[in-house]
C-alpha positions in Angstrom: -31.3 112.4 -27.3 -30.3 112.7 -23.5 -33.2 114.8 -21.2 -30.2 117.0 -20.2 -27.8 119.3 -22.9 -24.8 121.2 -21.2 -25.2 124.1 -23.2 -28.1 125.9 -25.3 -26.9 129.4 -26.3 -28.0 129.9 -30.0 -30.4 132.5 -30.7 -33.5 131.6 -32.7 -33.3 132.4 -36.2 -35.8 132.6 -39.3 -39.2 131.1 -38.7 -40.6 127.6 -40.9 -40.8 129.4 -44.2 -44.4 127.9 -44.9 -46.7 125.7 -42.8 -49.7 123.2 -43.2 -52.8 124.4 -43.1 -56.2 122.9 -42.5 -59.8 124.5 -42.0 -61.2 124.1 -38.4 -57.9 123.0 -37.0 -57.2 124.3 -33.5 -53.9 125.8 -32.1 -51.6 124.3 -30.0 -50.4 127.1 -27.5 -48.3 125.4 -25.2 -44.4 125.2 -26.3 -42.5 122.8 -24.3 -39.0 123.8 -23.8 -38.1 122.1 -21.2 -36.0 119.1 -21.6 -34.3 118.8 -18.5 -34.9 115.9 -15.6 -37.2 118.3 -13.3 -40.4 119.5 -14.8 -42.9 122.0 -12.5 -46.2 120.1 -11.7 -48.0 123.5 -10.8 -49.8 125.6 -12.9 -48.1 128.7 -14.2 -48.3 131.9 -12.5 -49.9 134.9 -14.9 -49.9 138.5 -15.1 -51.5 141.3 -17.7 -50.0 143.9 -18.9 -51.9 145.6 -21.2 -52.4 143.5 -24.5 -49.7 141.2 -23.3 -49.7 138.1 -20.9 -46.6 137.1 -19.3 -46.5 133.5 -17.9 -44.2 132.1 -15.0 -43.5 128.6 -14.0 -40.0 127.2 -12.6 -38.7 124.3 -9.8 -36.4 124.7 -7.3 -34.6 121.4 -6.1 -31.6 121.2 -3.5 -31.0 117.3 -3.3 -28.2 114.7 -1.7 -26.7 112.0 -4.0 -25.3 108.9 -3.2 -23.4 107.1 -6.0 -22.9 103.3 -4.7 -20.7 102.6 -7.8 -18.1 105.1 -6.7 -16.5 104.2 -3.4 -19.8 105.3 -2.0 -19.1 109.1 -2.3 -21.7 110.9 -1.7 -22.6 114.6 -2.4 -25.1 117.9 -2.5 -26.3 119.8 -5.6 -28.7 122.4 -6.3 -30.9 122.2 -9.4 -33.4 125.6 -10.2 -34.9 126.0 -13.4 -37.9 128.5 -14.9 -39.7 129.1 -17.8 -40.9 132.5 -18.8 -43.2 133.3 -21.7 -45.3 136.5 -23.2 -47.5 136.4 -25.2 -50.1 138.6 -27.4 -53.0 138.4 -30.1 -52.6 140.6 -32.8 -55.4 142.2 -34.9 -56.0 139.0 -37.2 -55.9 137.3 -34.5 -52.8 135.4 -35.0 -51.0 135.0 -31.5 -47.5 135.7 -31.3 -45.3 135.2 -28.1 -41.4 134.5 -26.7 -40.4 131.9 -24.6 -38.0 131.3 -22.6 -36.1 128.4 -20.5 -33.3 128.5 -18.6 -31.7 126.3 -15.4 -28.9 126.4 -13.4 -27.1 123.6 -11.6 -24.6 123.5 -9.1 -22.3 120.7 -7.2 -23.0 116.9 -7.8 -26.7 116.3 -9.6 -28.2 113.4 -10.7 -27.3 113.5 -14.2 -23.9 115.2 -14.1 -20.4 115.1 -12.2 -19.3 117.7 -9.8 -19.5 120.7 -11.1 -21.7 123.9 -12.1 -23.3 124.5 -15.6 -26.4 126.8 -16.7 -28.2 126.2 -20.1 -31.1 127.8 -21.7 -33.5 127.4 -24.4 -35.1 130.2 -26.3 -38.3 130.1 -28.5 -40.2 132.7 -30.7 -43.9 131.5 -31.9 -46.2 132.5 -34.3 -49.6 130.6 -34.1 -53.5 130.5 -35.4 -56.8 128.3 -36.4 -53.9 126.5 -38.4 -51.4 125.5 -35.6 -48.1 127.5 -34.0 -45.3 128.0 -36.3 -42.0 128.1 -34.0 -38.1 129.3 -34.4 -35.2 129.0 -32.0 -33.9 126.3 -29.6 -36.9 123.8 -30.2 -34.9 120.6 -30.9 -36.9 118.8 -28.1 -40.4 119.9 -28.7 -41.3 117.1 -30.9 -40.1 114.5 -27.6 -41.6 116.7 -25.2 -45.2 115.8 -26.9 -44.4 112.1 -27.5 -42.3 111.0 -24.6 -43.7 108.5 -22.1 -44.4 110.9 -18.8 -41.4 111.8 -16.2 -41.2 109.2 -13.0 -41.8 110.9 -10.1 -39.7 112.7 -7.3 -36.4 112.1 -8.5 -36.5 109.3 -10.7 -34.6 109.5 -14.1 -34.5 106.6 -16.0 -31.6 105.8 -18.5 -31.3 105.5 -21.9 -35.2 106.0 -22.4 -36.0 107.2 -25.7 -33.7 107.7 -28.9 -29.6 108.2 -28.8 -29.9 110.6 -31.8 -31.4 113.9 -32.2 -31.4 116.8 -33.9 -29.0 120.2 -33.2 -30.1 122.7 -31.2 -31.2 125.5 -32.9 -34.3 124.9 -35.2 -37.7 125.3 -36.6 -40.9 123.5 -36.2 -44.8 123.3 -36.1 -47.4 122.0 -33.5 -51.3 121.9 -34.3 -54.3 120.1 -33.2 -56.4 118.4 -35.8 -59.6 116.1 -33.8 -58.1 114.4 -31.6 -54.8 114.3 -32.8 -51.8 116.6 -31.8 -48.9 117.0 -35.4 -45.5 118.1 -33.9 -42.4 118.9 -36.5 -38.4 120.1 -36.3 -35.8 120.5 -38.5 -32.7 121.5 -37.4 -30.0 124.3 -39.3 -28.4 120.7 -40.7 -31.9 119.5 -42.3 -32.1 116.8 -39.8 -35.8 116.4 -39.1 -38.2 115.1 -36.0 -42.0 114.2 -36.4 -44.3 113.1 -34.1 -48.4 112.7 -33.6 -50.3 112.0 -30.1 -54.0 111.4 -29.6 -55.3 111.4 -26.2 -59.0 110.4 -25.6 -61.0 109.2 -22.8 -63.1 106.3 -22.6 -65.5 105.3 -19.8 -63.5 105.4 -16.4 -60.3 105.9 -18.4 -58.2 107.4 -20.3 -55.8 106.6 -23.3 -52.9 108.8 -25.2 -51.2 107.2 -27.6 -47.9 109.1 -29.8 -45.7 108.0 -32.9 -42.7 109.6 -33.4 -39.9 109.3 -36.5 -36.6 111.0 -36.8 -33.5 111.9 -39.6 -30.4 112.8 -37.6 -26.5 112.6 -36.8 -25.2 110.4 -33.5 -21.3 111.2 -33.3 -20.8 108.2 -30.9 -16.9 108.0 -29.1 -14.1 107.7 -30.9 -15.4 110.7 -33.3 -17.3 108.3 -35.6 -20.6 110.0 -37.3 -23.3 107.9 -37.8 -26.3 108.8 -40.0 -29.4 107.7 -37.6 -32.9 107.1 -38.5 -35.4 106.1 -35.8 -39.2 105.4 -34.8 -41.3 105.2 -31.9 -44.5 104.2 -30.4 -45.6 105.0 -26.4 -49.0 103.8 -25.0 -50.8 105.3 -22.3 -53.7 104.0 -20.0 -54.7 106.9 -16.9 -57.5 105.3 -14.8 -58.0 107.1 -11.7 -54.7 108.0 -10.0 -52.7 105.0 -11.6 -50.9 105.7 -15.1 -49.3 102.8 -16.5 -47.2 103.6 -20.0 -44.9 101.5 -22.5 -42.7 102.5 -25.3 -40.9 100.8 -27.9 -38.4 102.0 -29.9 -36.2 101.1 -33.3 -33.0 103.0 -34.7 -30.5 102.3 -37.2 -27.1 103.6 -37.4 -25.5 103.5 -40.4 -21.7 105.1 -41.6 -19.3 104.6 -44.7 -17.8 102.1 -42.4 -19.8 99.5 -39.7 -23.5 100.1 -38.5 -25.7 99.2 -36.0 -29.6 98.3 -35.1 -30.8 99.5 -31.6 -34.1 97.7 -30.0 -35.6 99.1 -27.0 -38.3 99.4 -24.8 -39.5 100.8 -21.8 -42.2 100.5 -19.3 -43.7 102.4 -16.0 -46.6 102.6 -13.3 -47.2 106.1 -11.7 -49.7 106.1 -8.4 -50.9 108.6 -6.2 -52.6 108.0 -3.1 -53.1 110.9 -1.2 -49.9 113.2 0.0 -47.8 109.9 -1.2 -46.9 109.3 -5.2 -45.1 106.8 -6.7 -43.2 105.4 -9.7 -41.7 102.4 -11.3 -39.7 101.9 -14.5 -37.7 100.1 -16.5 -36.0 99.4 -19.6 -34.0 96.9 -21.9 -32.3 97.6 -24.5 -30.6 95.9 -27.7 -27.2 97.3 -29.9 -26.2 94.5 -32.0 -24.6 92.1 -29.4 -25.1 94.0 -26.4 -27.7 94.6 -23.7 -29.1 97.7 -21.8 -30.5 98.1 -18.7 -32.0 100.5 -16.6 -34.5 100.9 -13.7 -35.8 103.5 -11.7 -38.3 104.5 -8.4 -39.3 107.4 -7.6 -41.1 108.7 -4.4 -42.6 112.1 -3.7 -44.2 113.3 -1.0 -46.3 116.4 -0.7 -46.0 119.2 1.7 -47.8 122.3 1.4 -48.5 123.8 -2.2 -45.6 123.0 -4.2 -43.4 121.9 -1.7 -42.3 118.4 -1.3 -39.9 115.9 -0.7 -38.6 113.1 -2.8 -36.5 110.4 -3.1 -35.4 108.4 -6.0 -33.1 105.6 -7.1 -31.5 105.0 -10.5 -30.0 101.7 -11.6 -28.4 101.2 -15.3 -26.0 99.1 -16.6 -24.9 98.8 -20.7 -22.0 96.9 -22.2 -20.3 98.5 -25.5 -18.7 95.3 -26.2 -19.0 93.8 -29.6 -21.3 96.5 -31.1 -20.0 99.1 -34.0 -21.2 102.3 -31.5 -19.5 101.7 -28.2 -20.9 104.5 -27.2 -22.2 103.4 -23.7 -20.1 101.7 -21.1 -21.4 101.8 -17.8 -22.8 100.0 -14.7 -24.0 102.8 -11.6 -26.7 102.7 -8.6 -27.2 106.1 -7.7 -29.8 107.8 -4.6 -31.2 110.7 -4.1 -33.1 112.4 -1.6 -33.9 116.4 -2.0 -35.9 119.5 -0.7 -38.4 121.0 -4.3 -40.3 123.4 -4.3 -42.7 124.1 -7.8 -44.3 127.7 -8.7 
């Protein structure tokens, strides 16, 4: 599924009607409904009230694009998003909370044509010893805790990760278990996303590894609906400031009329030194008879507490040609240099 949907309005609905449960497992608090490009690298601000704990975290990004597959136009856009949660522990000790996401863009972003479009994504969560049961617009949870890390500044590297996905609105269930981290959605279709993640560390370093399967619709162009099926692996090696990661993944697209096998993988370094970070990525990928490419660097440099400046260029290139999807046709080079600021 793309990192960026124009529109999340649904409300949550009914919670997952029953979940695992397992003696001494611990719960996962953090819901991750943020599936956007720009992700805040500070830690949230907080505030009491009473019984209840509100938490406050958001990025503020005013950037210039340059698209060298367009004449050379060239542009501005504004990108702000934030994420607001409350939370509260009841008697049994069951904690129960809201959160919510929501981003405006406006003029010519990275990931979008000229124009101006807000979403949102809205979460209620009900957790324990056993693990967080979760209702509303949590389609993307189950990537969030499996997908290889975010390049840096304003890298955004194509076609990494699955074509299909499930719809917005949903259910789902995150818990810890030892070392390992169980994620689960299903969508109001019955279209299902699971995925597990262990991260441990081991002498100087330290390694995270996540498998991830999926049962979903693609509507590709030309209003064909495929049934999709997909699985995934991602590596992880952190020593000191350098994080090098890989992914591979597999999906099948099948319909009463032709289908299709995707291959794909991906690959990046992250370094910090000092003030300076850095990233490198790229990917190739396989549909039938045609080829995928995408590659992407990412600078950031830091300012003061949450402010910084970053730069970032994007490369991809796919041919539709000779595959049942055609559903991505497109060679672009595209810059960008902005002003963010993270709370």
């Amino acid at each position: 599924m793309n990192d960026r949907n124009i529109l999340r309005s649904s409300l949550p609905f009914a919670a997952l009607a029953a979940a695992t449960m397992m003696t001494g497992a611990a719960e996962s608090r953090d819901i991750l409904l943020n599936y956007e490009r720009l992700s805040s690298l500070e830690e949230p601000l907080s505030m009491e009230f009473g019984a209840v704990t509100l938490v406050l975290n958001g990025v503020l990004d005013s950037a210039v694009i340059r698209d060298f597959d367009d004449s050379g136009a060239s542009g501005s856009g504004f990108s702000g998003n934030v994420r607001i949660a409350a939370f509260a522990q009841l008697p049994n000790r069951w904690r129960v909370g809201v959160t919510g996401f929501g981003q405006v863009a406006a003029g010519k972003v990275l990931d979008d044509d000229t124009g101006e479009n807000t979403s949102g994504n809205l979460a209620l969560s009900v957790g324990g010893v056993w693990g967080t049961v979760l209702a509303g617009n949590v389609s993307g949870t189950v990537r969030e805790q499996t997908r290889r890390a975010r390049g840096v500044g304003n890298a955004a590297l194509a076609f990494d990760g699955f074509l299909g996905g499930l719809g917005d609105a949903g259910a789902g269930y995150t818990g810890r278990f030892g070392p390992w981290t169980i994620a689960a959605a299903v969508d109001g279709d019955g279209n299902v996303d699971f995925g597990a993640m262990s991260q441990r560390p081991h002498g100087t370093s330290d390694y995270r590894v996540t498998l991830r399967a999926y049962s979903a619709d693609y509507a590709a162009s030309g209003s064909r609906t495929f049934d999709t099926s997909g699985a995934g692996i991602v590596g992880e090696l952190v020593h000191g400031s350098t994080t090098v990661d890989a992914g591979v993944t597999y999906e099948r697209f099948a319909s009463s009329g032709p289908g299709a096998d995707r291959w794909a993988a991906s690959s990046g370094v992250r370094k910090k030194t000092g003030a300076l970070s850095l990233s490198l990525e790229g990917h190739y990928g396989r549909i039938e008879d045609s080829d995928e490419f995408a590659a992407a660097l990412g600078v950031q440099i830091d300012i003061a507490r949450g402010l910084s400046v970053n730069f970032g260029v994007n490369h991809s290139r796919a041919e539709a040609t000779g595959n049942a999807l055609r559903a991505i046709d497109t060679e672009e080079t595209k810059t960008a240099v902005s002003i963010r600021y993270s709370f």
